[in-house]
RODO-2510 file (C-alpha; in nm, 4 decimals, decimal comma):
residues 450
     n   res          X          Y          Z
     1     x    -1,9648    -7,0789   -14,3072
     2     x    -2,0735    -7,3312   -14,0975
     3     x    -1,9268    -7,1786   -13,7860
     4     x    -2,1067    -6,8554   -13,8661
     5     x    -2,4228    -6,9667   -13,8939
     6     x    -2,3508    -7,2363   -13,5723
     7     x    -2,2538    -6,8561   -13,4632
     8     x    -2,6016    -6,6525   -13,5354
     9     x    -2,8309    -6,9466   -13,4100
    10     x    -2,6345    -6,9484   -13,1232
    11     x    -2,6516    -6,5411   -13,0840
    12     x    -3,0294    -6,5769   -13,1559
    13     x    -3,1045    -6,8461   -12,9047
    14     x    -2,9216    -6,6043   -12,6295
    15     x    -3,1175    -6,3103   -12,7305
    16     x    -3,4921    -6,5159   -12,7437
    17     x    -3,3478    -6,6271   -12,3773
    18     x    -3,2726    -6,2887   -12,2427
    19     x    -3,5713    -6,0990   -12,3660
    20     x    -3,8183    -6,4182   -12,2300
    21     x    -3,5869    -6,3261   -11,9382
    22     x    -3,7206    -5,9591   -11,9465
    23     x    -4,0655    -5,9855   -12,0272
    24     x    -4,1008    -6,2746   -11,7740
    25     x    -3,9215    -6,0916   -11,4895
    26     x    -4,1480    -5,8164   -11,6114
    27     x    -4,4787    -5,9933   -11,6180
    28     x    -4,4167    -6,1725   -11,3112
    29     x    -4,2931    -5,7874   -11,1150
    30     x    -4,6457    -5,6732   -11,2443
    31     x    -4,7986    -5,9641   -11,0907
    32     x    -4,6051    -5,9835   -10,7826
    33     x    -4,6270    -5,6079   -10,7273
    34     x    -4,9522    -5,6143   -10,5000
    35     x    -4,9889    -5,9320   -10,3154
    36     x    -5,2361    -5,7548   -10,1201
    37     x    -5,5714    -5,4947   -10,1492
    38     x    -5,6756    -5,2576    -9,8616
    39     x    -6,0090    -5,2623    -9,9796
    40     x    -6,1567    -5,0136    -9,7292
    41     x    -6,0679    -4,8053    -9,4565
    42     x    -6,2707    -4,6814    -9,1311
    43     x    -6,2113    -4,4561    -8,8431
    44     x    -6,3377    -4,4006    -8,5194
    45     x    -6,3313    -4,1245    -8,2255
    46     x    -6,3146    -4,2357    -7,8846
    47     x    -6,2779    -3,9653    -7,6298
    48     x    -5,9134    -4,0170    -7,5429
    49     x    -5,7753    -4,1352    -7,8907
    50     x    -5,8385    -4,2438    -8,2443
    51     x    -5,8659    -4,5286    -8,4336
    52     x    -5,7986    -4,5920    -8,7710
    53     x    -5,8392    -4,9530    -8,9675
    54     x    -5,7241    -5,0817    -9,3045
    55     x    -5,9617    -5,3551    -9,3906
    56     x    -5,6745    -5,6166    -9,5926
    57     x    -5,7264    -5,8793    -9,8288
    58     x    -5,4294    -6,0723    -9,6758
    59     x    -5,1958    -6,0536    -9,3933
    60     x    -4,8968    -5,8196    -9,4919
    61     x    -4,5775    -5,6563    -9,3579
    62     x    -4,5669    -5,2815    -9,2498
    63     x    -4,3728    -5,0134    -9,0723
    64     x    -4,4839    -4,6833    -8,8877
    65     x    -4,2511    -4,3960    -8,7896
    66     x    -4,3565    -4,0073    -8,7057
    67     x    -4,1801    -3,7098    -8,8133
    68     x    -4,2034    -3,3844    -8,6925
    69     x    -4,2062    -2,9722    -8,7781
    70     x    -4,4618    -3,0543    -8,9475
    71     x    -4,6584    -3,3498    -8,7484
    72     x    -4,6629    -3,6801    -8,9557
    73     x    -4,7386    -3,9969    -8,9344
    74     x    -4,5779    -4,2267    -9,1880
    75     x    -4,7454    -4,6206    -9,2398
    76     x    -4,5492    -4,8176    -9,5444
    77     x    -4,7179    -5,1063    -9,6125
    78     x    -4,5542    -5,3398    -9,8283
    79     x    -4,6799    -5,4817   -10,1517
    80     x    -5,0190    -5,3304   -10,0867
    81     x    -5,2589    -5,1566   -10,3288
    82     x    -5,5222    -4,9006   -10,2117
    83     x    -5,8920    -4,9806   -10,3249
    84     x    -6,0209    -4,7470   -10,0582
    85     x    -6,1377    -4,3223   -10,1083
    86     x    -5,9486    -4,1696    -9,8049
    87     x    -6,1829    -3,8868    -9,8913
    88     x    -6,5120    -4,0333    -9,7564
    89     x    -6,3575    -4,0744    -9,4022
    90     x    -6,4596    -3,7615    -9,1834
    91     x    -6,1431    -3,6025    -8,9743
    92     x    -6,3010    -3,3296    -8,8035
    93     x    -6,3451    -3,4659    -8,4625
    94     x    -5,9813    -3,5962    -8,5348
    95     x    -5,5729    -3,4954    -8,4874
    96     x    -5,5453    -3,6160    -8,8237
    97     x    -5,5517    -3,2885    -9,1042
    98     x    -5,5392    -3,5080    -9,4097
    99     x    -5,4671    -3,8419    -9,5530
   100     x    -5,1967    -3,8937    -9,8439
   101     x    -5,0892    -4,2064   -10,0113
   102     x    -4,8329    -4,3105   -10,3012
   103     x    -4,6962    -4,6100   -10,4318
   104     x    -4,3108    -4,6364   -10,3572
   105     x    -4,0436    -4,8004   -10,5911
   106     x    -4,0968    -5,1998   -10,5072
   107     x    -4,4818    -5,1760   -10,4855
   108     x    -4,4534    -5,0610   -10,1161
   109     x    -4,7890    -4,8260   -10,0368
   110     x    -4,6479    -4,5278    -9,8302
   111     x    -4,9891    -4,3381    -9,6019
   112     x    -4,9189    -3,9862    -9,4546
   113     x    -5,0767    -3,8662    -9,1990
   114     x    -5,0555    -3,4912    -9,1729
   115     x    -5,1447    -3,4605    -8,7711
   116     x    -5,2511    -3,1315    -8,5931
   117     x    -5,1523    -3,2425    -8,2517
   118     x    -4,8926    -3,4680    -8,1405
   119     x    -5,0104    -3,7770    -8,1007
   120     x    -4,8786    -4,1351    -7,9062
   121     x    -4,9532    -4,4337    -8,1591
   122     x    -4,9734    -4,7706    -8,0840
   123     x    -5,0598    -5,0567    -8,3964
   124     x    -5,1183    -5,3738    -8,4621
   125     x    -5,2236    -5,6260    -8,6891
   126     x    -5,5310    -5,8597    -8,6444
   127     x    -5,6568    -6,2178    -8,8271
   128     x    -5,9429    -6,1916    -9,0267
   129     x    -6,2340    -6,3645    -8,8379
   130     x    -6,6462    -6,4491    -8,9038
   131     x    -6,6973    -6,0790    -8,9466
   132     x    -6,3475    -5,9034    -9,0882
   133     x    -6,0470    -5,9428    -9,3454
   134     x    -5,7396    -5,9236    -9,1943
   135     x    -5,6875    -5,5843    -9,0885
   136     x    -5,3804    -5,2745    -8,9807
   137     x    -5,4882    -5,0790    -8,6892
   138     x    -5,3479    -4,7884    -8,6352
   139     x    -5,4590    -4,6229    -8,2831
   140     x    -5,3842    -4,2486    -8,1925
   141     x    -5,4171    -4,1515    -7,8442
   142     x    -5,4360    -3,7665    -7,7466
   143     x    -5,0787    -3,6485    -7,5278
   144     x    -5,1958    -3,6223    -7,2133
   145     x    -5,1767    -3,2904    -7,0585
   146     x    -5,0967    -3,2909    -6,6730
   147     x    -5,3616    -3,2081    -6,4042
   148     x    -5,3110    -3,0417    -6,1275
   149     x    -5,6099    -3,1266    -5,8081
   150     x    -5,6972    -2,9837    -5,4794
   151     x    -5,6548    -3,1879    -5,1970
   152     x    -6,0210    -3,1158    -5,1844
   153     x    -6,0585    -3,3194    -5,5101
   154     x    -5,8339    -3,6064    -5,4024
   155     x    -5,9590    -3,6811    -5,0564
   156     x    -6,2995    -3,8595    -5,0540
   157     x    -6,5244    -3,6394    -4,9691
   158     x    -6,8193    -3,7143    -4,7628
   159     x    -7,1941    -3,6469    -4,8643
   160     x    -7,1484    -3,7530    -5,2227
   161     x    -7,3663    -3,9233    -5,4879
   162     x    -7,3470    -4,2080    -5,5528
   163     x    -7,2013    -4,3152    -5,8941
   164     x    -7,2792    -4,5145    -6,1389
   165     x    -7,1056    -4,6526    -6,4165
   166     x    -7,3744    -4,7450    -6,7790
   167     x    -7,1951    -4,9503    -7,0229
   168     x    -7,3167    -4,9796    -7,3893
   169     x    -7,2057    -5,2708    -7,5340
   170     x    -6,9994    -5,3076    -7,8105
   171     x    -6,9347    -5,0343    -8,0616
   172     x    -6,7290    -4,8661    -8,3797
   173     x    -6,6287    -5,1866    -8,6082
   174     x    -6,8290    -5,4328    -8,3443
   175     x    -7,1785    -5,4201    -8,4360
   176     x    -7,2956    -5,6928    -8,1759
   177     x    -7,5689    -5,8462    -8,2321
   178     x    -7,7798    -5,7720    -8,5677
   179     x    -8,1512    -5,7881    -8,6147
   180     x    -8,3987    -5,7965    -8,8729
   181     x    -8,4111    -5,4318    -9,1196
   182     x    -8,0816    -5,3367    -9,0306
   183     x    -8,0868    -5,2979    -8,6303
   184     x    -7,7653    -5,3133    -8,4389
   185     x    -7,7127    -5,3906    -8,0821
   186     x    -7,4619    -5,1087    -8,0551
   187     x    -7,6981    -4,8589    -8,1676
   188     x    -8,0299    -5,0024    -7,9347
   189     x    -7,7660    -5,0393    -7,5967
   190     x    -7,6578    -4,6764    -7,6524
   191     x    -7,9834    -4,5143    -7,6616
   192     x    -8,0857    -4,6993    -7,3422
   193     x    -7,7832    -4,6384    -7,1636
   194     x    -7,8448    -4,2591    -7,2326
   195     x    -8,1546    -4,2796    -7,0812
   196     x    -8,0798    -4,4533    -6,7805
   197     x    -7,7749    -4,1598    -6,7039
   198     x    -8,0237    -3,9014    -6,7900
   199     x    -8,2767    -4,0544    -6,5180
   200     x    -7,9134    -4,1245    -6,2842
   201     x    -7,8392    -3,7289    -6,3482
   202     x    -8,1584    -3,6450    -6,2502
   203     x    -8,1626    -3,8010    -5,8439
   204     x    -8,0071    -3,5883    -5,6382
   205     x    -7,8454    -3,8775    -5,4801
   206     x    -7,6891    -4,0317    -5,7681
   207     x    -7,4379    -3,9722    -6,0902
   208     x    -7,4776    -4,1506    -6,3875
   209     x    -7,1317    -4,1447    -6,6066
   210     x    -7,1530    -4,3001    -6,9421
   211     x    -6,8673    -4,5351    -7,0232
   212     x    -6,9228    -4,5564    -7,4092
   213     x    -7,0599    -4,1831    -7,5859
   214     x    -7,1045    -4,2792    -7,8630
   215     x    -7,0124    -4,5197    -8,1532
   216     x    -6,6966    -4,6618    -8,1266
   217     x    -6,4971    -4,9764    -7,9888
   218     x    -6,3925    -4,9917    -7,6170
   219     x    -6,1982    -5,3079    -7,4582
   220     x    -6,3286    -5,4826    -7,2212
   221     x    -6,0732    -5,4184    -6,9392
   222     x    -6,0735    -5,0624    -7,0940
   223     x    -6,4960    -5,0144    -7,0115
   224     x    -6,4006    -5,1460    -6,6212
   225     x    -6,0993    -4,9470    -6,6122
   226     x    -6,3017    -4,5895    -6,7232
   227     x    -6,5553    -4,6629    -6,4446
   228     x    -6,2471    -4,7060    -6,1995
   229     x    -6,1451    -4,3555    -6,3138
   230     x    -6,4809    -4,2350    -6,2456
   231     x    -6,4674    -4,4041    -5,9040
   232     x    -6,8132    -4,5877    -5,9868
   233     x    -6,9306    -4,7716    -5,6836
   234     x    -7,1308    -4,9504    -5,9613
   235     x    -7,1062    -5,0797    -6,3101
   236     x    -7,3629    -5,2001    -6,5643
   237     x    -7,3077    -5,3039    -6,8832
   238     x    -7,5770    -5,2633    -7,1455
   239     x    -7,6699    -5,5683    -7,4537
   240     x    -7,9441    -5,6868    -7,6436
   241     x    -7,9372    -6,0871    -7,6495
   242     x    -7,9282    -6,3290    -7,9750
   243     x    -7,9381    -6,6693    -8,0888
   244     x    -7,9588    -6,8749    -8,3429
   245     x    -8,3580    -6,9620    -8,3028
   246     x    -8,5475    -6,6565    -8,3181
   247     x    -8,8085    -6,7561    -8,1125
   248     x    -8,6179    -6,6782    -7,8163
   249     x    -8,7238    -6,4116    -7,6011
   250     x    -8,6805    -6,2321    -7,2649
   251     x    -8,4848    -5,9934    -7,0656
   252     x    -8,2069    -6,1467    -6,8746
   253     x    -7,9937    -6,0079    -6,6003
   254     x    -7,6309    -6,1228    -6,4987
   255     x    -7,3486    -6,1449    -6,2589
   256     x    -7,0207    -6,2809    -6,2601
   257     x    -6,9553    -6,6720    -6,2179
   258     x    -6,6082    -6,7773    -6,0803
   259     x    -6,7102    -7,1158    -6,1291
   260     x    -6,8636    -7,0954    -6,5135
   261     x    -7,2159    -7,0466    -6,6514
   262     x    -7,5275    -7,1159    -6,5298
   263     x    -7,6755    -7,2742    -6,8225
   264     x    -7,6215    -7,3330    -7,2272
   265     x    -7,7602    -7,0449    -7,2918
   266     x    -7,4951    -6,8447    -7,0491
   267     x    -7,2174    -7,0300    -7,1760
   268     x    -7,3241    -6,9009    -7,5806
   269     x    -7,3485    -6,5567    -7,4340
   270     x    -7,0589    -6,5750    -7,2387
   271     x    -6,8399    -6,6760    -7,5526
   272     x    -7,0166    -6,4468    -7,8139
   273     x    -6,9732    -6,1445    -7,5626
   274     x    -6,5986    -6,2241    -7,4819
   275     x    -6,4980    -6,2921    -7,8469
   276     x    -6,5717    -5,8879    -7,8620
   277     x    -6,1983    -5,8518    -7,7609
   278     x    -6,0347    -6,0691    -8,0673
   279     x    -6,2341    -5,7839    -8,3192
   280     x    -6,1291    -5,5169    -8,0856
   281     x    -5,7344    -5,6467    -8,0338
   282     x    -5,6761    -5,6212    -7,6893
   283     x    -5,4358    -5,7713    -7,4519
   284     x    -5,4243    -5,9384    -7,1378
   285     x    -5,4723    -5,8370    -6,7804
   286     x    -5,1808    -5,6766    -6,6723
   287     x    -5,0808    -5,7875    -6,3308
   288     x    -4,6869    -5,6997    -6,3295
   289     x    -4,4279    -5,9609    -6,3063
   290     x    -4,6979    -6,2365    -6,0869
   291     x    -4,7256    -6,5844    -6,1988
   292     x    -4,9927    -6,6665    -6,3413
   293     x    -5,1301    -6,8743    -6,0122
   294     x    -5,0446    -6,6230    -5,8276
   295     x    -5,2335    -6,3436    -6,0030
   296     x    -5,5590    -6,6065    -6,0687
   297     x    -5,5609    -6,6617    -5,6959
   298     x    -5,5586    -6,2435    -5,6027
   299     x    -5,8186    -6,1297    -5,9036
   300     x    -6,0321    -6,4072    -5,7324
   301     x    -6,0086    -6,3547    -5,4238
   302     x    -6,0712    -5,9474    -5,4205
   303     x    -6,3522    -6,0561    -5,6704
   304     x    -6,5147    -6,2299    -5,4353
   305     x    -6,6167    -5,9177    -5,1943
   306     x    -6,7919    -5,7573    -5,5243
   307     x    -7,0265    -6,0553    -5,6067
   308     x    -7,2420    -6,0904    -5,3056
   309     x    -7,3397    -5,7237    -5,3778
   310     x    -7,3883    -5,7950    -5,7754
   311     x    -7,6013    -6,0571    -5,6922
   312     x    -7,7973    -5,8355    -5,4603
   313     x    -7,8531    -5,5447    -5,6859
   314     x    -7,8965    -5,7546    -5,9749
   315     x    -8,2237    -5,9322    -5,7999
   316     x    -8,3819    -5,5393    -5,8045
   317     x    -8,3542    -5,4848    -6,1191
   318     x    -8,4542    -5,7928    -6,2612
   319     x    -8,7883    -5,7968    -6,0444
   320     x    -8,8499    -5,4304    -6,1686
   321     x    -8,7722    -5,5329    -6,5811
   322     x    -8,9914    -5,7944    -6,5074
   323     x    -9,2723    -5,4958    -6,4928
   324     x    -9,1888    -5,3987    -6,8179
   325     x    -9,0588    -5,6993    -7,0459
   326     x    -9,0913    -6,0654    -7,0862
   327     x    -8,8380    -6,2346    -6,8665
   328     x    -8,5719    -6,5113    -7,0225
   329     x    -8,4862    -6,6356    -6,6752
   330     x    -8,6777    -6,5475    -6,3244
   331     x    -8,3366    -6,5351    -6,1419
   332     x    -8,0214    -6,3829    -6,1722
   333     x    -7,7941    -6,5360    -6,3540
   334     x    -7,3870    -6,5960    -6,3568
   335     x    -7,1498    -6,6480    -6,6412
   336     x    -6,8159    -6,5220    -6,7375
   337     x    -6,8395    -6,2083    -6,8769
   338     x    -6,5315    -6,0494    -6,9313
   339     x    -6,7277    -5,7326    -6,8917
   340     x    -6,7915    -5,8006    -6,5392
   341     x    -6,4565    -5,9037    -6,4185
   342     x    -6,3561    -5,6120    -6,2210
   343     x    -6,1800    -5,6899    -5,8885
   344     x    -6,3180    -5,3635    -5,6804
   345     x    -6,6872    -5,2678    -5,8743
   346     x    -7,0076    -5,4649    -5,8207
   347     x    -7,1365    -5,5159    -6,2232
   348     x    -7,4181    -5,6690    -6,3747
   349     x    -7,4608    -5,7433    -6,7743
   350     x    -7,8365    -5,6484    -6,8348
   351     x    -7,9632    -5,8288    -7,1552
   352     x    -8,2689    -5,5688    -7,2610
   353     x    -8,4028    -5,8586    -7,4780
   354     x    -8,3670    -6,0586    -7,7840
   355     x    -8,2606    -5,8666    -8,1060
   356     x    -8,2792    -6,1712    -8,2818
   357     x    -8,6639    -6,1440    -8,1758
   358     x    -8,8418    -5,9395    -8,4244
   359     x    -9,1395    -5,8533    -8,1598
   360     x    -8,8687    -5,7766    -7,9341
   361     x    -8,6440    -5,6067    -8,2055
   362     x    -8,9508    -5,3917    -8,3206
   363     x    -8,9574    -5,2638    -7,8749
   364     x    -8,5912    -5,1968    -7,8500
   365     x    -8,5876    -4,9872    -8,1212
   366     x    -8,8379    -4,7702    -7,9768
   367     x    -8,7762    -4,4836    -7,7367
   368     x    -9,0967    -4,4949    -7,5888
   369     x    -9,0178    -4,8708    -7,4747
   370     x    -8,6613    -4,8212    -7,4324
   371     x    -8,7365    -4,5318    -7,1697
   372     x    -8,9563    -4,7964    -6,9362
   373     x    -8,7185    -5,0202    -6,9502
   374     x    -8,4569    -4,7620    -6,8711
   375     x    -8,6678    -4,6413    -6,5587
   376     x    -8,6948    -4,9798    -6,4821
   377     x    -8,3113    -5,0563    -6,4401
   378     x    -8,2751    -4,6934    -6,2601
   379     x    -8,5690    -4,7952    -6,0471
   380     x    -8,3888    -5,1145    -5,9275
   381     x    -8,0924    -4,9755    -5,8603
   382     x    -8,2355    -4,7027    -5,6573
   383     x    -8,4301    -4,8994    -5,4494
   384     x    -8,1028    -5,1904    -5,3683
   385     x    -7,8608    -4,8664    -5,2757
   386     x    -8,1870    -4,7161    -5,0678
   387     x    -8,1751    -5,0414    -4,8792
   388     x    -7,7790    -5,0807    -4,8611
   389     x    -7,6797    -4,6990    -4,8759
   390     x    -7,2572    -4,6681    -4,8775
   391     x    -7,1642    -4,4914    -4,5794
   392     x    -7,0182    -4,1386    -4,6256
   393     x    -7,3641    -4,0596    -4,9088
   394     x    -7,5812    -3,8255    -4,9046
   395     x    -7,8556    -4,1513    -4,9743
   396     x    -7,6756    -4,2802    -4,6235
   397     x    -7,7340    -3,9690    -4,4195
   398     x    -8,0801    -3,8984    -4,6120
   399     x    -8,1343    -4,2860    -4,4705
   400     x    -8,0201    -4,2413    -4,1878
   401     x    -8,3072    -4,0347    -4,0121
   402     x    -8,3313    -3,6809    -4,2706
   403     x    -8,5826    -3,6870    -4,4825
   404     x    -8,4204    -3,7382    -4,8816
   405     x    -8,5399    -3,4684    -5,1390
   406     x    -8,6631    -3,6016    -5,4942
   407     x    -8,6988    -3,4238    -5,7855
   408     x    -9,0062    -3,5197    -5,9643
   409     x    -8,9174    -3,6360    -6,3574
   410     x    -9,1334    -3,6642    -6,6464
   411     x    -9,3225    -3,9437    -6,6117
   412     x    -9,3241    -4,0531    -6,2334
   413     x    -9,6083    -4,1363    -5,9797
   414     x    -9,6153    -4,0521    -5,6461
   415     x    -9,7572    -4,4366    -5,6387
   416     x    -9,3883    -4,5400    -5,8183
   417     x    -9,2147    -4,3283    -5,5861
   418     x    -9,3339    -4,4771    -5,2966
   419     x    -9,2706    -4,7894    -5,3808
   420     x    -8,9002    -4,7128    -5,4958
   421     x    -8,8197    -4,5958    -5,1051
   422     x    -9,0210    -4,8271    -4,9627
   423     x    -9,2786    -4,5801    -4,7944
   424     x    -9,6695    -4,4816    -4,8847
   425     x    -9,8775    -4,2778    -5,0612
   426     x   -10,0075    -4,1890    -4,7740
   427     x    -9,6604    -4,0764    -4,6273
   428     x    -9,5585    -3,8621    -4,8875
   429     x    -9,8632    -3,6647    -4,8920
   430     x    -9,8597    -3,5925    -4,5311
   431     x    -9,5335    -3,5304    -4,4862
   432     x    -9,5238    -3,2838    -4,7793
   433     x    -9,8600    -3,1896    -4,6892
   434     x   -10,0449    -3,2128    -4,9870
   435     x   -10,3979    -3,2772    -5,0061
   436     x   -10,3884    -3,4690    -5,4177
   437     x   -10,1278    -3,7256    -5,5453
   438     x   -10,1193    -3,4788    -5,8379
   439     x    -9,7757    -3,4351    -5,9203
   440     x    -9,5812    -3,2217    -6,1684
   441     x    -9,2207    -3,2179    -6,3516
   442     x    -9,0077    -3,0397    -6,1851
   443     x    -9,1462    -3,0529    -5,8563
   444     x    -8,9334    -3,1291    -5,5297
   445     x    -9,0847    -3,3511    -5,2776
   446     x    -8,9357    -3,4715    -4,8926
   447     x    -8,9528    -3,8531    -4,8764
   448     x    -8,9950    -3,9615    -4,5541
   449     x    -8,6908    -4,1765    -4,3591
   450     x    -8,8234    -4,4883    -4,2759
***
C-alpha cells in the first residue's frame, strides 16, 4: 500500500512538473514572441527611387527576397510586432501597389510588397541616434531604362549656359535644424533654393537645376554626384544655421577647408552638417581598389583647382547677402563640409541665417524675404561668372565684345542691373536708347560689353 501511494505522489509530482513545464514554456513563448515593436513606418519619393523606413524599438534580424509574375517584395523580420497603420502611408507617386503584413509561425513578421514595376532594392539597418530608434530601410530604385544620345548631346557644345547646381539641405526623415512653432530647415532651404533656380531659369545665360525637389533625404556624395550628372560648373548648397544660444544671428557663407575649420563655430557646423549621413546611411567614397593614402592624396590634390574659384565666387555673394541680412562673419569662411567635397565643382554652403533665431526664423519663413535673399545669391553669382566667364558660354562670347541680352524679371532695376554687369545707368539707356529708367517685366534689354 505503501508502494502505491510512494507510486501516486510520485505520478503527481511528474505531472505538477510537466504542466509547470507547459504553462512556463508557454508563458515565456508569449513573452519571448516579440522582442521587438516597429512602432511607425515612413516613406519617401526621390526622383530615381524610394525609400521606405521601419522606425524599431530594438535592433533585430531580417531577410528580403523578391518574387515575381506577380512583382513582390518579401521583408521577414524576426520576432517583430507591427504597431504601425500601413494605410496612412501614401503610394501613389510609388512602384509599390499595396502593403500586406502577417505574423508567421515563430513570431516572425512577414511585409509584402505588391510592386507595379520592377524594382532594384538595396537595405540596411541603422543605430538609433539623438533623433531615431533603430530603424530597417528598405530603398527601391526605379530599373533604369537605357538612353540612347546624339553625338550632338555628348560632345560639349559651345555657346551654352552656364549651369548651376542649388542644393537644399537636408530632407525626408532629416529635418535639420528646427525652430521655434514648428519651422524646419528642410522646408525654409527648399523654398529658397526654388527661387534662386527660378531667377537662374530666367538669365538667358544661365541654368539653374535643382538637386533636391522636394522633401526627401539625399546623401551627401549623392547631392555632388547629381550636379556631376547635370554637368554643373557650380554647386551651392542651401541651410539655415543653429546653435545652442539663440541669440546668434547672421548669414554666413562657406567654402571648403583642406586644413579644418576656421573657427568654433565652423567646426559645430561642420560636425552637425556631416552627421546628416549617419541618419541618412550612406557609405564611403568609392575610389576602387586605392589605398587609402593614395586616394587622400588624389581627392586633394584635384580639390585643390576648385577652391581658389569657391573662394572667389563665394566673396560675391556674401558682399551681396550682406545687402539683405545681418552678416555672422564679414569673410568667407572654410570648414569641412562634406557637402562641398567634390573633386571637379567649385561649391559653397550658404547659411541663409539662424533658425534658432526667432527674428531670423520669423524672415526665413517668409517668401517676401526669402526672394531678396534669393536675388541676392543669384546676383552674386552672376556678377563673379560676368567677371570670370568659362570659355565656350554664351556669358564668354556676350563678354567678349557682343552686347549680352537680359530679360527684365519681376522686381529688377535698371540701377541693380547695372551694377550686376558692372556698367551704368547711363549705358543702358543709351545703348538701348531709352529716354526713362522705367522698366517693365518681361522686357529685353542689350547690356553693353564693357
Amino acid at each position: 500500500m505503501k508502494n502505491n501511494n510512494r507510486q501516486w505522489q510520485s505520478a503527481l509530482i511528474a505531472l505538477h512538473i510537466t504542466l509547470l513545464t507547459i504553462f512556463g514554456t508557454a508563458i515565456l513563448g508569449s513573452s519571448m514572441a516579440f522582442t521587438a515593436e516597429i512602432n511607425s513606418v515612413r516613406l519617401w519619393r526621390a526622383p530615381d527611387h524610394t525609400r521606405l523606413v521601419f522606425d524599431i524599438s530594438k535592433p533585430v534580424d531580417y531577410k528580403l527576397f523578391s518574387l515575381q509574375n506577380p512583382q513582390r517584395l518579401v521583408i521577414d523580420i524576426a520576432g517583430s510586432s507591427l504597431g504601425a497603420d500601413f494605410a496612412e502611408l501614401e503610394l501613389a507617386t510609388t512602384p509599390i501597389a499595396k502593403i500586406r503584413s502577417a505574423v508567421r509561425k515563430g513570431g516572425d513578421l512577414r511585409v509584402v510588397l505588391d510592386l507595379t514595376a520592377i524594382i532594384e532594392p538595396r537595405h540596411f539597418t541603422l543605430g538609433s541616434n539623438e533623433q531615431y530608434s533603430d530603424r530597417l530601410v528598405i530603398d527601391l530604385f526605379d530599373r533604369q531604362a537605357a538612353i540612347s544620345r546624339s553625338v550632338d548631346e555628348i560632345v560639349q557644345q559651345r555657346d551654352r549656359k552656364i549651369i548651376i547646381a542649388v542644393d537644399a539641405g537636408h530632407g525626408g526623415e532629416d529635418p535639420g535644424a528646427l525652430g521655434p512653432k514648428g519651422i524646419r530647415e528642410k522646408n525654409v532651404v527648399l523654398q529658397i533654393a526654388k527661387r534662386i533656380e527660378r531667377l537662374l531659369d530666367r538669365d538667358p545665360h544661365f541654368d539653374g537645376v535643382l538637386v533636391r525637389r522636394s522633401d526627401y533625404y539625399l546623401a551627401h556624395r549623392k547631392r555632388t554626384q547629381l550636379a556631376r550628372d547635370q554637368r554643373a560648373d557650380f554647386f551651392i548648397s542651401i541651410h539655415a544655421d543653429a546653435f545652442t544660444d539663440p541669440r546668434a544671428n547672421g548669414a554666413s557663407v562657406y567654402a571648403l577647408s583642406n586644413s579644418g575649420a576656421t573657427s568654433e563655430t565652423a567646426r559645430f557646423l561642420a560636425k552637425r552638417e556631416n552627421r546628416a549621413d549617419l541618419i541618412g546611411g550612406t557609405s564611403a567614397l568609392n575610389l576602387g581598389n586605392r589605398d587609402d593614402m593614395l586616394a587622400g592624396v588624389l581627392v586633394d590634390l584635384s580639390m585643390t583647382a576648385t577652391m581658389s574659384s569657391s573662394l572667389s565666387a563665394g566673396e560675391y555673394v556674401l558682399k551681396n547677402m550682406g545687402t539683405v541680412a545681418r552678416l555672422h562673419k564679414k569673410k568667407v569662411e572654410q570648414a569641412g563640409f562634406l557637402v562641398l567635397k567634390s573633386p571637379d565643382i567649385p561649391s559653397l554652403l550658404i547659411e541663409t541665417g539662424f533658425i534658432s533665431n526667432p527674428k531670423e526664423a520669423r524672415q526665413l519663413s517668409s517668401g517676401a524675404y526669402q526672394q531678396r535673399l534669393a536675388k541676392a545669391i543669384y546676383n552674386g553669382l552672376v556678377q563673379y561668372y560676368t567677371d570670370n566667364p568659362p570659355v565656350g558660354t554664351l556669358l564668354a562670347t556676350a563678354v567678349s565684345g557682343k552686347p549680352l541680352t537680359y530679360l527684365v524679371a519681376r522686381g529688377d532695376t535698371l540701377s541693380e542691373i547695372a551694377a550686376r554687369y558692372n556698367t551704368s545707368v547711363s549705358r543702358i539707356l543709351n545703348y538701348n536708347k531709352l529716354s526713362s529708367s522705367s522698366i517693365r517685366v518681361g522686357q529685353e534689354l542689350l547690356i553693353p560689353a564693357r
